[in-house]
C-alpha positions in Angstrom: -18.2 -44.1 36.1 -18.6 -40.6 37.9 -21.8 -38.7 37.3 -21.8 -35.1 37.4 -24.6 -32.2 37.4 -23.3 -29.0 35.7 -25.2 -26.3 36.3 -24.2 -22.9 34.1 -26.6 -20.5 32.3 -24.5 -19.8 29.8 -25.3 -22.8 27.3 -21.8 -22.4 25.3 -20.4 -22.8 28.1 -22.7 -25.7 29.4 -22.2 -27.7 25.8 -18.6 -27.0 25.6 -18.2 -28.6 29.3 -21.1 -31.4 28.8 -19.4 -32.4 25.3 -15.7 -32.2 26.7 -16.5 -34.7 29.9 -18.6 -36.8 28.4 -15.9 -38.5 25.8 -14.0 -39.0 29.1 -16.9 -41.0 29.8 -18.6 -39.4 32.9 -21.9 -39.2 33.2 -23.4 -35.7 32.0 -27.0 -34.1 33.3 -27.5 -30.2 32.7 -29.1 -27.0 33.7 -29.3 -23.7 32.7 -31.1 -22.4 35.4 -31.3 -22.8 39.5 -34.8 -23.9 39.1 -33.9 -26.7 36.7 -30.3 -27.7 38.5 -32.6 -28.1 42.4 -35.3 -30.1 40.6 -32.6 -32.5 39.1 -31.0 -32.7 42.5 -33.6 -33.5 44.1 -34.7 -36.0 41.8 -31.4 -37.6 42.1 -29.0 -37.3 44.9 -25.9 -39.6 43.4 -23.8 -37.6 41.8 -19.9 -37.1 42.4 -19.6 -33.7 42.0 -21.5 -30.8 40.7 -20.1 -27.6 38.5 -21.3 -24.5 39.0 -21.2 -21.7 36.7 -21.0 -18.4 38.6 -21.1 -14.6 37.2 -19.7 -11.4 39.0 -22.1 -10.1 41.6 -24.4 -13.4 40.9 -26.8 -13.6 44.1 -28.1 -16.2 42.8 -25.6 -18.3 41.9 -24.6 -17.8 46.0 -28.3 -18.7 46.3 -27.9 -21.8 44.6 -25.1 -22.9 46.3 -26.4 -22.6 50.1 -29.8 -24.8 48.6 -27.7 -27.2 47.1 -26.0 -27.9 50.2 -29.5 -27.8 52.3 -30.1 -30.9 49.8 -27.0 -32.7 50.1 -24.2 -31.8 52.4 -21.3 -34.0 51.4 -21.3 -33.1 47.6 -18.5 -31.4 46.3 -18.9 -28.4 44.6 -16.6 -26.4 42.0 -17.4 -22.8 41.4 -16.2 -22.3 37.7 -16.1 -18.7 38.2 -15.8 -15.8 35.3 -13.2 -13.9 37.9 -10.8 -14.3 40.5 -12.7 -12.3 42.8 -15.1 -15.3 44.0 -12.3 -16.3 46.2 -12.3 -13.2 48.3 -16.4 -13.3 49.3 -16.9 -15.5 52.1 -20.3 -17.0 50.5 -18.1 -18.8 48.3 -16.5 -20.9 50.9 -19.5 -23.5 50.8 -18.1 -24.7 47.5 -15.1 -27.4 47.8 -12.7 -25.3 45.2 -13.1 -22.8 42.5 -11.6 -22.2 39.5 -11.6 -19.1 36.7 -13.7 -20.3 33.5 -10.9 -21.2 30.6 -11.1 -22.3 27.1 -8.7 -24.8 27.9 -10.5 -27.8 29.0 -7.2 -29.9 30.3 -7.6 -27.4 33.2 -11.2 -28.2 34.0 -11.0 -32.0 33.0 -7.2 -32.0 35.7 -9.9 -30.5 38.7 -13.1 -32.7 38.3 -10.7 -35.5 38.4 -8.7 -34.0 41.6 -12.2 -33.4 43.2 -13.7 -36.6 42.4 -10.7 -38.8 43.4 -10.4 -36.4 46.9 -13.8 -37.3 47.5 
């Protein structure tokens, strides 16, 4: 059973991901803030892939990506981005893939499963 670490700040998002992976029977830990996803990390360095909710212009969320992979280098890492434009800004290549944040969850649940099996 994969475990993953989703870390977003925007809880609807969060609880829309967390409840939509975890019928497919992964195993689900949260954050909503960098803080909260580099203590759980730390804590525990077994997961199969992390999700990482960026915004536009989100410093931190770039911030949060080069500590993650300070922590652990081999993780991979999906940037679910709010726009395309993540793709352009080199600070993004540190994440594994990206994809634009959807509604429609077959998207999401068809990448964590490309990710994890790639892996």
């Amino acid at each position: 059973m994969a475990k993953l670490l989703i870390i977003d700040k925007k809880i609807g998002d969060l609880e829309r991901y967390h409840n939509e992976l975890i019928t497919d029977g992964y195993i689900i830990l949260t954050a909503t803030s960098r803080n909260d996803g580099l203590k759980i990390l730390k804590s525990d360095k077994s997961f199969d892939l992390i999700i990482l909710g960026m915004e536009t212009g989100a410093e931190n969320g770039f911030r949060l990506l080069r500590d993650i992979r300070k922590i652990k280098t081999d993780i991979p890492i999906l940037l679910n981005c709010e726009h395309t434009d993540f793709k352009k800004d080199f600070k993004s290549w540190l994440a594994d893939d990206y994809m634009t944040k959807t509604s429609n969850m077959e998207s999401l649940k068809s990448k964590v499963i490309e990710m994890i099996e790639s892996n």
